[in-house]
C-alpha positions as CSV (number, residue, x, y, z in Angstrom):
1,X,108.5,-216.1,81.9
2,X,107.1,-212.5,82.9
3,X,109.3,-211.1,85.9
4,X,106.7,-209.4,89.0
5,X,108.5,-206.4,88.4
6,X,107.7,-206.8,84.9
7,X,104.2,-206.4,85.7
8,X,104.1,-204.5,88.2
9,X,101.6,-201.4,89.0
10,X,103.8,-199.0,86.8
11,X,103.7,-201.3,83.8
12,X,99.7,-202.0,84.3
13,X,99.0,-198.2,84.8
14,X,100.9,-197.4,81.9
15,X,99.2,-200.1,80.0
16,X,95.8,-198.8,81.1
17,X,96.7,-194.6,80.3
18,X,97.5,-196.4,76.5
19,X,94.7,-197.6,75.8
20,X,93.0,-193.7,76.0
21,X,93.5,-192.3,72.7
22,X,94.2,-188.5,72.7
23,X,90.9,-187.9,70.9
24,X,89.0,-189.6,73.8
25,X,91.0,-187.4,76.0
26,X,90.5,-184.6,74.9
27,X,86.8,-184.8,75.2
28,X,87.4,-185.5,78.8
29,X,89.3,-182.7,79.5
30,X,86.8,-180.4,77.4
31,X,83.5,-182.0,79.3
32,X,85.5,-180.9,82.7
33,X,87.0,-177.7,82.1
34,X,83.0,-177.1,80.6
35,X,81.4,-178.1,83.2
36,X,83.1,-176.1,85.6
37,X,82.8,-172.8,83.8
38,X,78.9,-173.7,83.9
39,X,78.4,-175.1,87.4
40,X,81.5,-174.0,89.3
41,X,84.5,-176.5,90.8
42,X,82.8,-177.8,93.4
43,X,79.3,-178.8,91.8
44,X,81.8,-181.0,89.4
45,X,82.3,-184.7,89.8
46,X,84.2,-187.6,88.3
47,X,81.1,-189.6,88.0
48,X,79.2,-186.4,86.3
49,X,81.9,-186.2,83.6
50,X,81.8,-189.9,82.9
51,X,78.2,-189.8,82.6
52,X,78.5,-187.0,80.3
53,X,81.3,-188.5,77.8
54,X,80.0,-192.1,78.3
55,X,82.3,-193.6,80.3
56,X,82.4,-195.5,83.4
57,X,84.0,-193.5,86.2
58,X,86.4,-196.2,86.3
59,X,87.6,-195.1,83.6
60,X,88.5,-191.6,84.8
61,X,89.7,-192.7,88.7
62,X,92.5,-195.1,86.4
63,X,94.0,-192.3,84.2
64,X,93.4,-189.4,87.4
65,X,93.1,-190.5,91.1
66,X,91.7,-187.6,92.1
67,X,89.6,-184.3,90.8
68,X,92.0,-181.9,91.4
69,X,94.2,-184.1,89.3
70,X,92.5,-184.6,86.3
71,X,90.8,-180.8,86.4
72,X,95.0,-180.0,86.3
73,X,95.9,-181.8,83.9
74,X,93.0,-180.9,81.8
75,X,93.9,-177.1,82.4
76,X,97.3,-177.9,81.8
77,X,96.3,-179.8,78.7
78,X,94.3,-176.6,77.5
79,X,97.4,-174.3,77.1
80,X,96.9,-171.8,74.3
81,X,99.4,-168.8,73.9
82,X,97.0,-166.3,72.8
83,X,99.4,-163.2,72.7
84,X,102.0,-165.5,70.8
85,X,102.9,-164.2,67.0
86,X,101.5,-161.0,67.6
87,X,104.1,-158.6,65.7
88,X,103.2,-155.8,64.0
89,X,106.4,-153.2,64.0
90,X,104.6,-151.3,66.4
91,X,104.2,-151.5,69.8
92,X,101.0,-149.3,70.3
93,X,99.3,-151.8,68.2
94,X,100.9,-154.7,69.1
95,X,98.9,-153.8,72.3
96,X,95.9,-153.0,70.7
97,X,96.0,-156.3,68.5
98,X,97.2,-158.4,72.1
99,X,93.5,-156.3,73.9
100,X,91.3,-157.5,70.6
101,X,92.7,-161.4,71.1
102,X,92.5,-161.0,75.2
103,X,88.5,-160.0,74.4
104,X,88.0,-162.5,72.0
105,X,88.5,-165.4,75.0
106,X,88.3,-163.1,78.3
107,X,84.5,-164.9,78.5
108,X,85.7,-168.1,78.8
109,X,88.6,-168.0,80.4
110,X,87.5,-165.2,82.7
111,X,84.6,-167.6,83.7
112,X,86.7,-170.4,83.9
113,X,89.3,-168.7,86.8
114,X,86.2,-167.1,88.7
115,X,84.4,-170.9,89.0
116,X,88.4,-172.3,90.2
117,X,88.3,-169.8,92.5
118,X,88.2,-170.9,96.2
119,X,89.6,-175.0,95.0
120,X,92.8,-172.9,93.4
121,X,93.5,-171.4,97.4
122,X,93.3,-175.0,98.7
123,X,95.1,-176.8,96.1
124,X,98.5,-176.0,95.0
125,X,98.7,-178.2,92.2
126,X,95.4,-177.0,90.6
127,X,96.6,-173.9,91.8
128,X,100.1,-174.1,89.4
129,X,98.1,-175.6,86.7
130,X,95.8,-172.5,86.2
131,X,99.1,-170.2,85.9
132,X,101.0,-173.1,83.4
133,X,97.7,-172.9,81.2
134,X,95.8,-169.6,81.5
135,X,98.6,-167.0,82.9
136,X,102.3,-167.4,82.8
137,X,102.6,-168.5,79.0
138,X,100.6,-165.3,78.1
139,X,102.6,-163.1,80.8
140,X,105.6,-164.2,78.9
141,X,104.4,-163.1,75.2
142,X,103.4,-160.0,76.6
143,X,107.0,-159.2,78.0
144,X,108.2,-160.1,74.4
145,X,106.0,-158.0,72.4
146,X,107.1,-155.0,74.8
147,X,110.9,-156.0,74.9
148,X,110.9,-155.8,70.9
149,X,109.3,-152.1,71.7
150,X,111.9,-151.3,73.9
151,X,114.3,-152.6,71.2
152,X,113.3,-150.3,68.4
153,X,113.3,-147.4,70.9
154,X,109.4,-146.9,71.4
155,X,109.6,-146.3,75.1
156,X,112.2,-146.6,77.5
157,X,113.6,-149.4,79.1
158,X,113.7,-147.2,82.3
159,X,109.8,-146.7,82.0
160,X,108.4,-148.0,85.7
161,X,105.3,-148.6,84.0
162,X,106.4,-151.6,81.7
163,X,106.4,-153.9,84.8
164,X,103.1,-153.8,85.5
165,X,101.4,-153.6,82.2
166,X,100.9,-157.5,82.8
167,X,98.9,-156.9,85.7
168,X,97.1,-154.0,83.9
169,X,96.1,-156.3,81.2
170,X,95.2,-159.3,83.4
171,X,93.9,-157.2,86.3
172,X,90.8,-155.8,84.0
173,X,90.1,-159.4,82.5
174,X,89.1,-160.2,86.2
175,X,87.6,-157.2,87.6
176,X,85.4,-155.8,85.2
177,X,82.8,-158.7,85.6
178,X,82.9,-158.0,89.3
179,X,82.0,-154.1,88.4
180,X,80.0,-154.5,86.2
181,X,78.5,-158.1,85.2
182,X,79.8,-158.0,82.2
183,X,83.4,-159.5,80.6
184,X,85.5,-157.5,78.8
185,X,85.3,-158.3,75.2
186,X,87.6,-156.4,72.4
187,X,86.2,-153.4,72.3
188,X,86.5,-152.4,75.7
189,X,89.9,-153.9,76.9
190,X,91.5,-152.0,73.0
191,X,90.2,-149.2,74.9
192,X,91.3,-149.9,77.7
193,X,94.7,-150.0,76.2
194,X,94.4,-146.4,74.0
195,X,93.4,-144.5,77.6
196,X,95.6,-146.3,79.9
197,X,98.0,-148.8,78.9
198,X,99.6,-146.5,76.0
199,X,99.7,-143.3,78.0
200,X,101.3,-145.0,80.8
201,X,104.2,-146.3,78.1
202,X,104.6,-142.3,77.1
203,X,102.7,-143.5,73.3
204,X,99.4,-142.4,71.6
């Protein structure tokens, strides 16, 4: 005989979330995360996703109550360490190879935390998705790559300006579209790096 417990809402959600392979959901988290890049957050809904992976937005409300819930764990489900095994032996160009793989994806992802916006202020949880995927994991292979630098004596580890060279970096992803329209692809963020991030670590 089955126990209730036995088959209770746990067990029957867990037996549901099973029977999505992660094929299947990873085309739901790339229709979202797509989606919102081209229509912003709020023009987004569970039933436009379903319709656009065919599925029946029952589908979606079983594996992710709400939006805000699946766009999180889509985002967190996205992670990608960009900056990660970048290692030259230099730091100068550890920093210019870091600027050229920043450009490479600043469009997306650049367009991906302007259309989050406003729903990242209101939610908390989307809100510590966005850093988990798009912010702290790069933050942190950044530090490393200028740690090492500071390990072969390169530049100082009393240099003021190694603390914000992660806001430097991250600060001109954002605010170049808003000055110019444009996103800041390779070429200009590895200059970007030779006329201010380098000078400002005492390197040419």
């Amino acid at each position: 005989m089955t126990s209730q417990a036995a088959d209770g809402p746990e067990t029957v959600n867990a037996s549901r979330r099973s029977k999505l392979t992660p094929e299947r959901e990873r085309e739901f988290f790339d229709a979202v995360l797509e989606q919102i890049r081209e229509c912003g957050y709020d023009s987004v809904t569970m039933e436009g996703v379903a319709a656009s992976t065919r599925c029946s937005k029952s589908t979606l409300y079983r594996q992710w109550k709400t939006k805000p819930q699946f766009v999180a764990a889509a985002l967190r489900a996205s992670r990608r360490v960009r900056f990660a095994g970048i290692d030259t032996g230099s730091l100068a160009e550890d920093l210019r190879q870091a600027a050229r793989a920043a450009g490479d994806w600043s469009g997306k992802d650049a367009r991906l935390m302007q259309a989050l916006g406003h729903a990242v202020t209101a939610d908390q949880e989307l809100a510590q998705a966005l850093r988990e995927a798009l912010v702290h994991p790069e933050i942190a292979a950044l530090r490393e790559i200028l740690d090492r630098g500071v390990a072969r004596g390169e530049v100082s580890a009393a240099n003021l300006a190694l603390e914000y060279i992660p806001a430097m970096m991250f600060g001109v992803l954002r605010v170049r579209p808003v000055l110019s329209g444009q996103y800041a692809d390779a070429d200009y963020l590895v200059r970007f790096v030779e006329a201010t991030v380098l000078p400002a670590l005492g390197l040419t």
